[in-house]
Steps between C-alpha positions, in 0.01 A plus 500: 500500500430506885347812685540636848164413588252792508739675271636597119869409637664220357667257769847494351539848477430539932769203496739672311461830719557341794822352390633838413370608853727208608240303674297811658114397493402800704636773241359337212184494677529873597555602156230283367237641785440143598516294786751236542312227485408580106903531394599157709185359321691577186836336634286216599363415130854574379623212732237306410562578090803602443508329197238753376634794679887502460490505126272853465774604749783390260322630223419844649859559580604432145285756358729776356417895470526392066197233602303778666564749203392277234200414711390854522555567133241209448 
């Protein structure tokens, strides 16, 4: 799995908050405390791989509040 460099922040999941920001790089980066450059660095390598990156995304949004229960009671 790919990493915002520098960081414990998996690239799909910056991806997948800037499409619910529709698009916005700058608030994503705000709430993140980072510059930029570091979230369009993660857009870049999800360009680059999206065959890598768009099925965590998929994945992620199929994950239902049953999933998360039985994966605490683990």
């Amino acid at each position: 799995m790919a990493y915002v460099s520098g960081t414990r922040t998996a690239v799909w999941l910056i991806v997948d908050l800037v499409r619910q920001g529709k698009g916005n790089v700058k608030t994503v980066a705000k709430l993140r405390d980072w510059p930029e450059s570091k979230v369009q660095a993660a857009l870049n390598y999800a360009k680059a791989f999206p065959e890598e990156i768009e099925p965590l995304i998929e994945s992620a949004h199929r994950v239902t509040f049953e999933d998360l229960q039985r994966l605490n009671a683990a």
